[in-house]
MDTraj code that builds the backbone (N, CA, C; nanometers):
import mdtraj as md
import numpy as np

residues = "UNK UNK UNK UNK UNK UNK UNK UNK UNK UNK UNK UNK UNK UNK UNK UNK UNK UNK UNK UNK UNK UNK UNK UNK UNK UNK UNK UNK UNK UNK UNK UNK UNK UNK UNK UNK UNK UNK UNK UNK UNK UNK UNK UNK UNK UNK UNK UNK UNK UNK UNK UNK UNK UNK UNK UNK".split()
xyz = np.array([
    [0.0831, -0.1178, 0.0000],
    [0.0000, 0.0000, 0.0000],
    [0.0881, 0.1249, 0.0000],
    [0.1466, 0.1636, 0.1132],
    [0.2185, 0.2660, 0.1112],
    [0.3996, 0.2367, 0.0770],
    [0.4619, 0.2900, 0.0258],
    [0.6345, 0.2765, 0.0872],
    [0.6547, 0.3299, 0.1494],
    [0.8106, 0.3051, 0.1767],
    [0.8837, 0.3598, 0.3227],
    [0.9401, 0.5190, 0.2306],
    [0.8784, 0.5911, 0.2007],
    [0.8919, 0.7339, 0.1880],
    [0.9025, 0.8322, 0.3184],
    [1.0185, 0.8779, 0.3410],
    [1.0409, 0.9493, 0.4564],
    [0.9729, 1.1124, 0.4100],
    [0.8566, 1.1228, 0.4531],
    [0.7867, 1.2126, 0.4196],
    [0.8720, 1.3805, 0.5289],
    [0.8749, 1.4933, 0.4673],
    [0.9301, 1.5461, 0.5845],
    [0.8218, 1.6127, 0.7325],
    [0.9497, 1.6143, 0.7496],
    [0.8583, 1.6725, 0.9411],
    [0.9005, 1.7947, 0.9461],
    [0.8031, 1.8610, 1.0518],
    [0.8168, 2.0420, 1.0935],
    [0.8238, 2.0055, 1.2055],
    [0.8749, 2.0952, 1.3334],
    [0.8399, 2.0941, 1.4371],
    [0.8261, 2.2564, 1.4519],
    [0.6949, 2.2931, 1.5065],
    [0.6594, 2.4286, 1.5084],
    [0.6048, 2.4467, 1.6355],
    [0.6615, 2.6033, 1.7448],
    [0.6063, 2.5963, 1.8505],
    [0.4944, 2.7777, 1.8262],
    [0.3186, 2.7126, 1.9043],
    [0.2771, 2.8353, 1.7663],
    [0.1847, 2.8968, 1.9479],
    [0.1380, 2.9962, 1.9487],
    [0.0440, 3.0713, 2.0435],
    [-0.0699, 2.9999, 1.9500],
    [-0.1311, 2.9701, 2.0226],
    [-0.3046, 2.9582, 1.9456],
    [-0.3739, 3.0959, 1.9491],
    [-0.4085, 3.1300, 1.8220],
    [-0.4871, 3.2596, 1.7890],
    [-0.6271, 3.2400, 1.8412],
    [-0.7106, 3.3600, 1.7825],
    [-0.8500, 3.3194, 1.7982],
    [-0.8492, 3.4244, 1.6491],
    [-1.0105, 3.2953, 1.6035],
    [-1.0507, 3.3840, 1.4593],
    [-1.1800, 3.3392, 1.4745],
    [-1.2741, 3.4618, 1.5019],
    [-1.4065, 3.4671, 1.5540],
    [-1.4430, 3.4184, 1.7009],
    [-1.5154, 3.3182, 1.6985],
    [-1.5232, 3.2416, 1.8318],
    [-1.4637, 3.1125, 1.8745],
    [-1.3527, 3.1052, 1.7333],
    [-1.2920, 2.9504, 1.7173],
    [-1.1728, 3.0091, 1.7555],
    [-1.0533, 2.8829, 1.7978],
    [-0.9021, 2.8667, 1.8340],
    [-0.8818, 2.8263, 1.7080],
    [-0.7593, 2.8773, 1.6835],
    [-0.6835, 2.8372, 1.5741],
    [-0.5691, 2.8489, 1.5864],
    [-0.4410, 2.7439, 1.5248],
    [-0.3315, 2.7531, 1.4885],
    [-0.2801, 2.7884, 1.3682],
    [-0.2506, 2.8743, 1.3130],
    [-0.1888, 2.9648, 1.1837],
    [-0.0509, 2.8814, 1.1552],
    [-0.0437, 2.8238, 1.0510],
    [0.0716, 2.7611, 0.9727],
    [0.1336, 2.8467, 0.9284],
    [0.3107, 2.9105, 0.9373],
    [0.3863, 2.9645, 0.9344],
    [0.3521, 2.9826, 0.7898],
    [0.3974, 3.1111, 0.6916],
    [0.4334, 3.1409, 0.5592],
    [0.5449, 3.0643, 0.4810],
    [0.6353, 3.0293, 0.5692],
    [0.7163, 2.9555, 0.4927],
    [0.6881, 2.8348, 0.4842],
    [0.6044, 2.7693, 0.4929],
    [0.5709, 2.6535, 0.4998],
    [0.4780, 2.6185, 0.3450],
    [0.3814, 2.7386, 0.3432],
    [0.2616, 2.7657, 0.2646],
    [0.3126, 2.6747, 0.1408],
    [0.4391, 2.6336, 0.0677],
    [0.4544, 2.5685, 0.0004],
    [0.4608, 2.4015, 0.0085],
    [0.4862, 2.3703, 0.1070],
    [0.5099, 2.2285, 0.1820],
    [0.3640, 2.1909, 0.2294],
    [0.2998, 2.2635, 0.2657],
    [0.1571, 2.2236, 0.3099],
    [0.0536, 2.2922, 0.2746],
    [0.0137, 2.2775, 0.1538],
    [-0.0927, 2.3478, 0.0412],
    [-0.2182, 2.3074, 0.1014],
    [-0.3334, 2.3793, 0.0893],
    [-0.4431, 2.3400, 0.1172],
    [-0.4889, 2.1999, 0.0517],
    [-0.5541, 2.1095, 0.1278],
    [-0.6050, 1.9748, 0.1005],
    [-0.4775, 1.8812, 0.1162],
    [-0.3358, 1.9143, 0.1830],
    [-0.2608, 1.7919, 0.2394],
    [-0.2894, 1.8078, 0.3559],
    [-0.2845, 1.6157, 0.3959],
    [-0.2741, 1.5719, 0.5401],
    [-0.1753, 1.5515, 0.5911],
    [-0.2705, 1.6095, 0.7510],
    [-0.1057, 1.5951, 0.8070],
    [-0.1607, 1.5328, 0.9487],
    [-0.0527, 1.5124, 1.0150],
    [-0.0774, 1.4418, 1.1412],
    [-0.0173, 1.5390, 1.2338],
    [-0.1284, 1.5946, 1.3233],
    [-0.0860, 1.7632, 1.4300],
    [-0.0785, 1.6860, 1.5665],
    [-0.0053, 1.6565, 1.6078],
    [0.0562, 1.6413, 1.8130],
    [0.0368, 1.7921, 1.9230],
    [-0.1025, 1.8088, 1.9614],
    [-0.0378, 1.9415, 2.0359],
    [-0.0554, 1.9131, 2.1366],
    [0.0512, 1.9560, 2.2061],
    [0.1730, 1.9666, 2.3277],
    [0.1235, 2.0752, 2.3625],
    [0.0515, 2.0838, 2.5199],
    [0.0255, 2.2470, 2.5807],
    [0.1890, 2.2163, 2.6753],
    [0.2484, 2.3849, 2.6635],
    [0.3381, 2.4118, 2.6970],
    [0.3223, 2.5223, 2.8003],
    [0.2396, 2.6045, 2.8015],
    [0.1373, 2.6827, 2.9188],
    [0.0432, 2.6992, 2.8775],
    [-0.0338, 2.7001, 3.0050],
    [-0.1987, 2.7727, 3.0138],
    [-0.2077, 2.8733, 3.0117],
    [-0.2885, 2.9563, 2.9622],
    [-0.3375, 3.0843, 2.9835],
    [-0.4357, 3.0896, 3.0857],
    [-0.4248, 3.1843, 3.1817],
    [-0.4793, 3.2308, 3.2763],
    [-0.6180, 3.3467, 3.2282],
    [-0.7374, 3.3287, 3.3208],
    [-0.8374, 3.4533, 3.2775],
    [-0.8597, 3.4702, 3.1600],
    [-0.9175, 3.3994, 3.0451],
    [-0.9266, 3.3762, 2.9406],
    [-1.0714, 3.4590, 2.9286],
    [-1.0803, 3.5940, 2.8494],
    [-1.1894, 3.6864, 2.8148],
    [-1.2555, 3.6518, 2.6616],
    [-1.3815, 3.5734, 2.7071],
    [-1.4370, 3.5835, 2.5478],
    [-1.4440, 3.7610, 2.4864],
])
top = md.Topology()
chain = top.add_chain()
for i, resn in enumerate(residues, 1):
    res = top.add_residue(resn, chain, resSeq=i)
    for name in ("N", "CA", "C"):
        top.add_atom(name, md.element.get_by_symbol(name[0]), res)
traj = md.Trajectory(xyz[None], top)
């Protein structure tokens, strides 16, 4: 089915935005070529701190 294609890896450390009433993570610009809209990817997120008092 698949081969052993060493597909590449990012490791990116990102603030989660907000866009409207949703969280979002924004994929770096330099990337925009490596990860075009409609590729999959496999996302691991790692909280590294909490935010405190969080104001809708």
């Amino acid at each position: 089915m698949y081969k052993n294609i060493k597909m590449p890896q990012y490791i990116i450390t990102k603030k989660v935005a907000k866009h409207g009433k949703q969280a979002i993570i924004v994929i770096p610009r330099i990337l925009e070529n490596e990860l075009k809209p409609g590729t999959v990817v496999k996302l691991t997120v790692d909280v590294i701190k909490e935010v405190e008092n969080v104001s809708s």
